[in-house]
BATOR-362163 format. One line per field, with one value per residue: x, y, z of N, C-alpha, C in turn. Coordinates in nm, 3 decimals, always signed. Example, Ala and Ser with C-alpha at 12.3 -4.5 7.8 and 13.67 -1.06 7.14 Angstrom:
<atoms>
npx	(+1.319,+1.285)
npy	(-0.569,-0.225)
npz	(+0.780,+0.708)
capx	(+1.230,+1.367)
capy	(-0.450,-0.106)
capz	(+0.780,+0.714)
cpx	(+1.320,+1.290)
cpy	(-0.330,+0.003)
cpz	(+0.780,+0.787)
</atoms>
This chain:
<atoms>
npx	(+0.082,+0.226,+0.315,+0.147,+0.200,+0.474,+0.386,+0.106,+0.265,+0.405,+0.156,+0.079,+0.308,+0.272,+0.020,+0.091,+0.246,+0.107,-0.128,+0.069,+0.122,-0.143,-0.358,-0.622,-0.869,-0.683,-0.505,-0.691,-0.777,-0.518,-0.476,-0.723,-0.682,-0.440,-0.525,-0.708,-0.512,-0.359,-0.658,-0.697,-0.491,-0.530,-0.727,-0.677,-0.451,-0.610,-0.742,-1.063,-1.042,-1.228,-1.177,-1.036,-1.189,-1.266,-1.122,-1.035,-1.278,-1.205,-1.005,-1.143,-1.287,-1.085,-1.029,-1.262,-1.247,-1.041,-1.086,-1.312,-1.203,-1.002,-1.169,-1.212,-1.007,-1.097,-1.394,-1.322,-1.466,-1.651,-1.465,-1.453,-1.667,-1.643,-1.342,-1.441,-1.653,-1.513,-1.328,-1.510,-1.571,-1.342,-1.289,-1.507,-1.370,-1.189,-1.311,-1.385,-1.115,-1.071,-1.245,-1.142,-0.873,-0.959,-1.101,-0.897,-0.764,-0.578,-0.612,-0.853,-0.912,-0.729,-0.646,-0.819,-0.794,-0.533,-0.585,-0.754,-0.602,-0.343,-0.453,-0.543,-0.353,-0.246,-0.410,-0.419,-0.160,-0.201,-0.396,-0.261,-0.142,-0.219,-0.490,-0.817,-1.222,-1.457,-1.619,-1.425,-1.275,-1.423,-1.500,-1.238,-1.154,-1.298,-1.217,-0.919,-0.989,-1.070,-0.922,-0.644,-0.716,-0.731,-0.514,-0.324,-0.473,-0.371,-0.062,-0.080,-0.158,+0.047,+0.260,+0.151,+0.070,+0.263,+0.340,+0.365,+0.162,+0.058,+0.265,+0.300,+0.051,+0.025,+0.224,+0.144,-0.088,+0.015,+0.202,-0.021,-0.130,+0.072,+0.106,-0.198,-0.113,+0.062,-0.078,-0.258,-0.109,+0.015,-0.205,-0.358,-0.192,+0.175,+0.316,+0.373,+0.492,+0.575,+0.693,+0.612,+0.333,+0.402,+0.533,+0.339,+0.130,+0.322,+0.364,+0.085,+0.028,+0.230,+0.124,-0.119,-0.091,+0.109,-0.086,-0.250,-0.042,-0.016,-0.254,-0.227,-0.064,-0.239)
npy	(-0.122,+0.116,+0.206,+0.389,+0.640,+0.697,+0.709,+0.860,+1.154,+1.129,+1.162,+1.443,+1.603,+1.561,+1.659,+1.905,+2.008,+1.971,+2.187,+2.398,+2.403,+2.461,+2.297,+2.243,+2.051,+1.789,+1.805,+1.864,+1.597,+1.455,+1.557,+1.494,+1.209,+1.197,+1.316,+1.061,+0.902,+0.928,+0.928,+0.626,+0.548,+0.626,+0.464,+0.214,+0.215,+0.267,+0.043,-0.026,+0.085,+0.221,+0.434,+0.574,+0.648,+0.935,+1.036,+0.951,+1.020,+1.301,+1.259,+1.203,+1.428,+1.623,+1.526,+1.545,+1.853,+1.932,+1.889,+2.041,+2.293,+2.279,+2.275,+2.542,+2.614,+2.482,+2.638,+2.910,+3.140,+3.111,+3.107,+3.216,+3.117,+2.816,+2.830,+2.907,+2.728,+2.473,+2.593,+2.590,+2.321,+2.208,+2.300,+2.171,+1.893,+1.974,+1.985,+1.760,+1.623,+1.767,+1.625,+1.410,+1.478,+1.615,+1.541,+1.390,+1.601,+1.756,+1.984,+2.143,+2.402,+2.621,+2.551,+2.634,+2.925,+2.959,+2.907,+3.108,+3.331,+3.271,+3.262,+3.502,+3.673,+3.548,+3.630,+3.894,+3.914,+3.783,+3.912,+4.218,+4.122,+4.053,+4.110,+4.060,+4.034,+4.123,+3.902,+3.667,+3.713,+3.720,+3.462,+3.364,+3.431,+3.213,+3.004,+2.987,+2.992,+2.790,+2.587,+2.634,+2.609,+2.336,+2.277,+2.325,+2.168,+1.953,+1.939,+2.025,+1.754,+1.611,+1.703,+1.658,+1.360,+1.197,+0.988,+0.791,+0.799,+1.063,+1.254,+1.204,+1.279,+1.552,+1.661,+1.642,+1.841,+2.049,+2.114,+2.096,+2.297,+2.519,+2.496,+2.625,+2.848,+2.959,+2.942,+3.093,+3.358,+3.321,+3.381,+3.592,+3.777,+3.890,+3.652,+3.578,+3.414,+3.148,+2.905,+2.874,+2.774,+2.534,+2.489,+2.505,+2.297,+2.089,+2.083,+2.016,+1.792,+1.597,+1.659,+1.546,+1.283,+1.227,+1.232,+1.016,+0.821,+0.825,+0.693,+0.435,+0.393,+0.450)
npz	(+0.000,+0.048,-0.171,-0.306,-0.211,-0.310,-0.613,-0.572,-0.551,-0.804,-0.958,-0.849,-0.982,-1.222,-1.242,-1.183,-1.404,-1.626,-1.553,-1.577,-1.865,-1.935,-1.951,-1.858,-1.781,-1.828,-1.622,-1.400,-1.388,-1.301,-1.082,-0.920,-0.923,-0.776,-0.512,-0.451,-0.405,-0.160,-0.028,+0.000,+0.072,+0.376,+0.382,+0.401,+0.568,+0.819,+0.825,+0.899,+1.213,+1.483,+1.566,+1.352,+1.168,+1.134,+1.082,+0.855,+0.726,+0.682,+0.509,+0.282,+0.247,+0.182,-0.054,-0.204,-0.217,-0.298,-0.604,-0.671,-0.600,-0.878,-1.057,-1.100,-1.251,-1.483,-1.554,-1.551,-1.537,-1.285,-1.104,-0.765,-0.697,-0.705,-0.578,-0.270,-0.267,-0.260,-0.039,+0.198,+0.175,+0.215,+0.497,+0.646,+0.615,+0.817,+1.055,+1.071,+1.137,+1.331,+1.540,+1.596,+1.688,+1.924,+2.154,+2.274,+2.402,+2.680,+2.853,+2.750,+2.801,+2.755,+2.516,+2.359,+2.406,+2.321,+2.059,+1.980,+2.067,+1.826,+1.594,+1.597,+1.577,+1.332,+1.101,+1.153,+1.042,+0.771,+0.630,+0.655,+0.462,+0.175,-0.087,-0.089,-0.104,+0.129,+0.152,+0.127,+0.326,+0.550,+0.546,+0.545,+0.785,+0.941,+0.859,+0.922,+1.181,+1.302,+1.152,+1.255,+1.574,+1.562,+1.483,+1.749,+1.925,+1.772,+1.861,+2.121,+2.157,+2.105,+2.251,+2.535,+2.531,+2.364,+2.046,+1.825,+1.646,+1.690,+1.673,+1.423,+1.320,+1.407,+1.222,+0.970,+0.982,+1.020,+0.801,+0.613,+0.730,+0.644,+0.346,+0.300,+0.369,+0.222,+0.014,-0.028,-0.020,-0.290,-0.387,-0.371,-0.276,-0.255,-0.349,-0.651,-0.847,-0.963,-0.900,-0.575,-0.629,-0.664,-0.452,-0.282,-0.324,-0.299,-0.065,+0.064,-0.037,+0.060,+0.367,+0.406,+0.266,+0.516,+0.718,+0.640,+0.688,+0.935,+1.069,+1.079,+1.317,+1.519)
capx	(+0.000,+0.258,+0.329,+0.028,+0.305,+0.491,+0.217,+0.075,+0.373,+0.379,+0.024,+0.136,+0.412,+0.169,-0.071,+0.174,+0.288,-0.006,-0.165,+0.130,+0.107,-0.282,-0.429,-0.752,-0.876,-0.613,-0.451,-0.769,-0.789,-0.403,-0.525,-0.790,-0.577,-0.352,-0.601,-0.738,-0.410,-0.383,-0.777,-0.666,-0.373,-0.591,-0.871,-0.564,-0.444,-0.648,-0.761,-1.204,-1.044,-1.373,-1.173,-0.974,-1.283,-1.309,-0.956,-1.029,-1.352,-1.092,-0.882,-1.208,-1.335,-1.008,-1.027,-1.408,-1.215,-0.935,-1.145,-1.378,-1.072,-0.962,-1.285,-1.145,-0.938,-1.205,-1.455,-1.278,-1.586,-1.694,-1.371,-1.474,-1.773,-1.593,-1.304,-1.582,-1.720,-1.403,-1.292,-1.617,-1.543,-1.196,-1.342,-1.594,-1.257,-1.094,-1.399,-1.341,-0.986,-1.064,-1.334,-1.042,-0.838,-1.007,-1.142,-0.771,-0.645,-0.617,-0.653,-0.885,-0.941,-0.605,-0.602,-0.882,-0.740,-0.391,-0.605,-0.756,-0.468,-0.275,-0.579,-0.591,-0.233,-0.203,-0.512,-0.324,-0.018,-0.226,-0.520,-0.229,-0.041,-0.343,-0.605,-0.963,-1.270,-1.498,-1.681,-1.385,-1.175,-1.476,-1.447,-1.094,-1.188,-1.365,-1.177,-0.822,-1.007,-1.098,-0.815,-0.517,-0.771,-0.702,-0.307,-0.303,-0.535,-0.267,+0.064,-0.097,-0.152,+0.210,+0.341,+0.113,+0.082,+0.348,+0.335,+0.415,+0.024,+0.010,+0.382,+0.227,-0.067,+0.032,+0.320,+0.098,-0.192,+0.079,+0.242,-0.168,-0.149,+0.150,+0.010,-0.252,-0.058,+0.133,-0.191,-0.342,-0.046,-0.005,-0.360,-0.402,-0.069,+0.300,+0.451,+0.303,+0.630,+0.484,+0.752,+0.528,+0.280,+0.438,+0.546,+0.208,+0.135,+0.391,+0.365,-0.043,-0.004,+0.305,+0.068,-0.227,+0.007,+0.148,-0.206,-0.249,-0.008,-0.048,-0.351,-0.109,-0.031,-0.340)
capy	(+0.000,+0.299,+0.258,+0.503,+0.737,+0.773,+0.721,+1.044,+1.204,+1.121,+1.247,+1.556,+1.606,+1.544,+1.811,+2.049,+2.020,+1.968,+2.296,+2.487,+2.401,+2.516,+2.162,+2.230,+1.898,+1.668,+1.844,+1.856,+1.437,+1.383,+1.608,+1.382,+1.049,+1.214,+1.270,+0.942,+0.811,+0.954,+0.845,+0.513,+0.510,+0.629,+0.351,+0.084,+0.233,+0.222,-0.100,-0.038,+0.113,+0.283,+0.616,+0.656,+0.708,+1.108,+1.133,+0.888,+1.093,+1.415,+1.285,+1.234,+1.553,+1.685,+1.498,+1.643,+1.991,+1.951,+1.886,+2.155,+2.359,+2.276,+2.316,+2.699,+2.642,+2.455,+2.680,+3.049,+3.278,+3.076,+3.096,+3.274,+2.991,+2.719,+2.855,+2.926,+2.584,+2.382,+2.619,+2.523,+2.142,+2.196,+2.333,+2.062,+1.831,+2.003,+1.960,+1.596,+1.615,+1.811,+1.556,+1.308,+1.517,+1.699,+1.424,+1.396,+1.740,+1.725,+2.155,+2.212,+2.600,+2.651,+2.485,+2.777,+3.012,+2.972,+2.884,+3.229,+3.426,+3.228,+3.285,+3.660,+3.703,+3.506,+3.671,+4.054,+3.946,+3.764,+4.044,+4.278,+4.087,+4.008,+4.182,+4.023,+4.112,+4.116,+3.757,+3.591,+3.761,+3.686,+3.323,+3.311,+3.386,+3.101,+2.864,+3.005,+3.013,+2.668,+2.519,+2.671,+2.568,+2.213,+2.311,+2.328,+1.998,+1.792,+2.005,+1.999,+1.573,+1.513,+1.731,+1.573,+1.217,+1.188,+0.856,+0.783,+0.846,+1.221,+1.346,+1.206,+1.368,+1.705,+1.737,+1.647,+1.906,+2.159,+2.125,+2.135,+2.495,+2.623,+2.480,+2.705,+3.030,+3.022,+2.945,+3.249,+3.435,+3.314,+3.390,+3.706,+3.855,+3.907,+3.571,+3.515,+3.335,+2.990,+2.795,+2.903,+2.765,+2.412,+2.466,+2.462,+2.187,+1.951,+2.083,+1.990,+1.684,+1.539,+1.702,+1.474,+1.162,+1.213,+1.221,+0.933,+0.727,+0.865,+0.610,+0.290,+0.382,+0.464)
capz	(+0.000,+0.063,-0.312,-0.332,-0.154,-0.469,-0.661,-0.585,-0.586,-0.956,-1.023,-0.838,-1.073,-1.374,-1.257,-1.193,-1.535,-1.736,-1.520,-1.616,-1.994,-1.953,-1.971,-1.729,-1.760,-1.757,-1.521,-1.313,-1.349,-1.214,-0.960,-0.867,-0.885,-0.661,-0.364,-0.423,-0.405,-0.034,+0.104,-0.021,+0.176,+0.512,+0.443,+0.387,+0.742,+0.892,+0.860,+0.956,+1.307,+1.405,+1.611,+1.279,+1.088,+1.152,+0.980,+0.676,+0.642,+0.670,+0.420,+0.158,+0.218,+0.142,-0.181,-0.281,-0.220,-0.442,-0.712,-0.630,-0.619,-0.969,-1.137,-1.142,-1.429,-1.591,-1.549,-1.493,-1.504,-1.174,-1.029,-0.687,-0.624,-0.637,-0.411,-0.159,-0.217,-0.219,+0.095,+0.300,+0.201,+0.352,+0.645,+0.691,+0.690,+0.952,+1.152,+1.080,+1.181,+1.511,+1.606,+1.609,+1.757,+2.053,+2.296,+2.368,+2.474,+2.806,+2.896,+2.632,+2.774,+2.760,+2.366,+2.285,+2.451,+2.296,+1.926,+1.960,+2.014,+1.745,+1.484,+1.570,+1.542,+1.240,+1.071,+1.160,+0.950,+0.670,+0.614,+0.574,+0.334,+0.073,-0.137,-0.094,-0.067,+0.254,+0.171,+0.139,+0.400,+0.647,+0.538,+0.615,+0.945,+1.023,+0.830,+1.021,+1.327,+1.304,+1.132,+1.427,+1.661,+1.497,+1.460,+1.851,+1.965,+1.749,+1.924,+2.273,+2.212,+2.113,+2.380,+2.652,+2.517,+2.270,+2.014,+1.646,+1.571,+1.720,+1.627,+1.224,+1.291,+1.401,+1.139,+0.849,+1.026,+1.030,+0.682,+0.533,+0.777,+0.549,+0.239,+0.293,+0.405,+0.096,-0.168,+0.016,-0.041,-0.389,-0.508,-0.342,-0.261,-0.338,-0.419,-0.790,-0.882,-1.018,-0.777,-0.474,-0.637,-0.666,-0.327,-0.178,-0.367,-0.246,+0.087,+0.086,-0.038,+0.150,+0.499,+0.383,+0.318,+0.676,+0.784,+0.640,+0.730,+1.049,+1.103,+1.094,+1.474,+1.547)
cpx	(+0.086,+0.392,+0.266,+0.127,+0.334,+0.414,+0.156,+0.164,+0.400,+0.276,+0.046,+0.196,+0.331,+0.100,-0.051,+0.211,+0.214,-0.049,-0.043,+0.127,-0.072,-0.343,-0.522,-0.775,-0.805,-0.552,-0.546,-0.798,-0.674,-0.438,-0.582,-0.744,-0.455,-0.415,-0.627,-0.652,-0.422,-0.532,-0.720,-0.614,-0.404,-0.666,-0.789,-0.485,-0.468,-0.752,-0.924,-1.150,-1.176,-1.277,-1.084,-1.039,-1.284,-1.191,-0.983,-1.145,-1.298,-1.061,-0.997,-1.265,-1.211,-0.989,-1.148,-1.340,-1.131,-1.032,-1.273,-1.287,-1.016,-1.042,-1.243,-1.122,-1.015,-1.313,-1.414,-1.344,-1.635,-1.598,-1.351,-1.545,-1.669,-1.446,-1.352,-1.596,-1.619,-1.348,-1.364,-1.595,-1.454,-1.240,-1.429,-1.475,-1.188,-1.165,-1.369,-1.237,-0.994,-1.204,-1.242,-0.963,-0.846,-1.062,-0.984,-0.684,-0.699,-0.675,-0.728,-0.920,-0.836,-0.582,-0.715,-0.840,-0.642,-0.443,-0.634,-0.677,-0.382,-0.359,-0.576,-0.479,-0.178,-0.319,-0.452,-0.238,-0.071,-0.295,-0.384,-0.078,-0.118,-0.481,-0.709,-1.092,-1.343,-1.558,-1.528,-1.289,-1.306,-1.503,-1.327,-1.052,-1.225,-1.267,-1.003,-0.838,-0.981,-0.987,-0.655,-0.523,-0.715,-0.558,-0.292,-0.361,-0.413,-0.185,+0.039,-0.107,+0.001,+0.260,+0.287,+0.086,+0.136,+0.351,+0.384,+0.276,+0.028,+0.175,+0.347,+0.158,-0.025,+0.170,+0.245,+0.015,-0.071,+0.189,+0.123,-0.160,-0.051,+0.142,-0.037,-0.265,-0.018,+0.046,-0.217,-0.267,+0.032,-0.108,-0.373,-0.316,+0.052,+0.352,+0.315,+0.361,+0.551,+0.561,+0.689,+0.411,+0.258,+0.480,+0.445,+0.148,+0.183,+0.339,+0.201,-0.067,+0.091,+0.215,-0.003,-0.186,+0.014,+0.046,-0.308,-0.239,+0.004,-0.156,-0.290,-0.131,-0.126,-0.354)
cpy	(+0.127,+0.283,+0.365,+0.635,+0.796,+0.792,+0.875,+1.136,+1.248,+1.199,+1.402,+1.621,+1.620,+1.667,+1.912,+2.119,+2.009,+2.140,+2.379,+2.536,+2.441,+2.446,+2.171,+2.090,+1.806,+1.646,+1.855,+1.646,+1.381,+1.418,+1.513,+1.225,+1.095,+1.227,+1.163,+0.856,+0.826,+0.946,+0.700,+0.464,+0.552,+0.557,+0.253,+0.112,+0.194,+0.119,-0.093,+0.055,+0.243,+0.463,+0.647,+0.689,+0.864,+1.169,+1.070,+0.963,+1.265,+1.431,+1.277,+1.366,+1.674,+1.685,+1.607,+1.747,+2.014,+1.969,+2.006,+2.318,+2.377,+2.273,+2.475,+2.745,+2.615,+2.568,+2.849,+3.109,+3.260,+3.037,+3.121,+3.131,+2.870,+2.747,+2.877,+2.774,+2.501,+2.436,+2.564,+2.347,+2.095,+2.188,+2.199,+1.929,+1.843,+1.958,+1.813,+1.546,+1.633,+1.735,+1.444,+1.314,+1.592,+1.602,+1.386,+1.509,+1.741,+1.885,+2.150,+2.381,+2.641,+2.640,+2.620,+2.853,+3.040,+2.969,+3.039,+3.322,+3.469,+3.297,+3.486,+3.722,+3.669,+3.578,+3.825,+4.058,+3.908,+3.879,+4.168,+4.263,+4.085,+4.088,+4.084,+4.078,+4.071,+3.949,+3.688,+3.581,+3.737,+3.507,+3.250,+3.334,+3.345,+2.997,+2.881,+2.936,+2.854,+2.568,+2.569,+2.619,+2.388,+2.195,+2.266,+2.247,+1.914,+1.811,+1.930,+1.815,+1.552,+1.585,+1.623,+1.408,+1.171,+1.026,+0.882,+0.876,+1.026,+1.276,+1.314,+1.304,+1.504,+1.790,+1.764,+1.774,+2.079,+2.189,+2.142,+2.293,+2.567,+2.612,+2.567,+2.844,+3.056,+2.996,+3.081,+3.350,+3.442,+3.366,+3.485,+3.804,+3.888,+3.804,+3.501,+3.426,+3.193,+2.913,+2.791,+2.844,+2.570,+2.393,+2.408,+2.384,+2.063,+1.946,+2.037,+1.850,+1.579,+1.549,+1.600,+1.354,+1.147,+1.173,+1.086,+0.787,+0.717,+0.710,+0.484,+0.290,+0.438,+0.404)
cpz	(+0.000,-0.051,-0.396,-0.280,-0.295,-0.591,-0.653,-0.575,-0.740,-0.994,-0.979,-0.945,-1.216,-1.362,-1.280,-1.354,-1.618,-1.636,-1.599,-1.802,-2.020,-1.957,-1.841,-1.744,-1.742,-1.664,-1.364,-1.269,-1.274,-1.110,-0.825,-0.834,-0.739,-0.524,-0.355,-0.399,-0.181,+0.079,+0.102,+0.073,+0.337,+0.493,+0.487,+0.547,+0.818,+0.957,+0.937,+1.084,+1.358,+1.495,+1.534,+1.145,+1.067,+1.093,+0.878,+0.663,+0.580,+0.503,+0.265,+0.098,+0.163,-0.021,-0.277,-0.297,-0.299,-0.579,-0.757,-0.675,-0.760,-1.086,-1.146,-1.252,-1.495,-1.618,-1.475,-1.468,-1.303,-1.089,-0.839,-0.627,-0.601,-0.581,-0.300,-0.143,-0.219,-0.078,+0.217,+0.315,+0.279,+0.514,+0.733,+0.732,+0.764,+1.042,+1.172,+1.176,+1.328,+1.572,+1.630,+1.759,+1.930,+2.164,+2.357,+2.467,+2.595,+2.907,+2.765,+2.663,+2.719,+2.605,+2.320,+2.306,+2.336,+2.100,+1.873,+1.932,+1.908,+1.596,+1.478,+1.490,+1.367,+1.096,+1.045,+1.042,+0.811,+0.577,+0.566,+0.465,+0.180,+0.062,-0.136,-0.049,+0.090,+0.257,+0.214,+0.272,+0.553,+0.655,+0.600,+0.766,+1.048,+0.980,+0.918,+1.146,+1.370,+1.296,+1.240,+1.517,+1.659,+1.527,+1.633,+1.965,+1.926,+1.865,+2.012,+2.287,+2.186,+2.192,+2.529,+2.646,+2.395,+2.205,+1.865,+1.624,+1.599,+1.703,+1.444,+1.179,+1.286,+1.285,+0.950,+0.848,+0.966,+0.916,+0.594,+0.589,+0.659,+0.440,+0.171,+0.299,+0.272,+0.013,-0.132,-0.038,-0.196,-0.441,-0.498,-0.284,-0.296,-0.407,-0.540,-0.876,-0.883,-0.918,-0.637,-0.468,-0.629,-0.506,-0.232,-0.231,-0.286,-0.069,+0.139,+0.090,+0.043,+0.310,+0.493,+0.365,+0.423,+0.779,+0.776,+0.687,+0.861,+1.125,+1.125,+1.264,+1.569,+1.700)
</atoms>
């Protein structure tokens, strides 16, 4: 099974390069082979286990969103909607993620507390890095809020009950967070440089692997 590793790796690599040459569609189908490469590799994980359900449903909803996501190119005029509606799908997988995650943190005030802060702070420096308008920029302050909140359930489990499964989890959780800093800051701010763009790429899909294979040690 963690032939699907390189495996999507490959389809990565394909997308990248068919997107760059302008190929919406085919570039939208490696796309899709490449998430599916990574639920695959969280069903094959985790083996039916029923408390690593809320991350293999994670890792599908991550999939729906890619593809959601890459309907863009296909369909440019409606470029706005479906970032909206692939963002909300995300979101709905974090929720996934932090239903996994949160029955373990042992301070959870302390984990809001510290998510808030993090979210406000991180929200200050994004907002004035990037042009958007008010929908989306009030979007990104739920899906931040939410997803940090997430960032800091994994942390707080591998600091307080440290294992293979929760140092996987929170590195994959927290390579999907920078992923997402740099699309943001690709799409809607300074770095327009196409390598930024491959960056947050790799770095999304290697997070979602990790999260993956994460489930093994479940």
């Amino acid at each position: 099974m963690f032939a699907l590793i390189p495996g999507c790796l490959v389809f990565v690599g394909l997308f990248i390069w068919l997107q760059r040459k302008n190929c919406a569609v085919p570039a939208l189908f490696m796309k899709g082979l490449a998430s599916l490469c990574f639920v695959t590799l969280g069903i094959l994980c985790n083996a039916g286990a029923e408390s690593g359900k809320p991350i293999v449903l994670g890792l599908i909803l991550g999939c729906i969103a890619d593809v959601l996501l890459g309907l863009r190119s296909v369909f440019v005029k409606r470029n706005k909607a479906f970032f909206l509606a692939g963002g909300v799908v995300f979101l709905c997988g974090h929720f996934a993620y932090l239903a996994s995650a949160w029955p373990r943190v042992e301070n959870k005030a302390l984990c809001v507390l510290a998510g808030g802060l993090l979210t406000a702070l991180l929200l200050f420096w994004l907002y004035g890095k990037i042009t958007a308008d008010r929908a989306l920029k009030a979007f990104g302050a739920v899906y931040f809020g939410v997803f940090v909140l997430l960032c800091c359930a994994a942390v707080s489990n591998e600091v307080t009950a440290p294992s293979d499964f929760t140092l996987l989890f929170a590195s994959g959780i927290l390579l999907f967070l920078c992923s997402d800093l740099i699309l943001n800051l690709h799409s809607f701010g300074p770095l327009k440089d196409f390598r930024f763009r491959v960056l947050y790429r790799c770095l999304y899909y290697i997070g979602q692997l990790t999260i993956a294979v994460s489930l093994l040690f479940l």
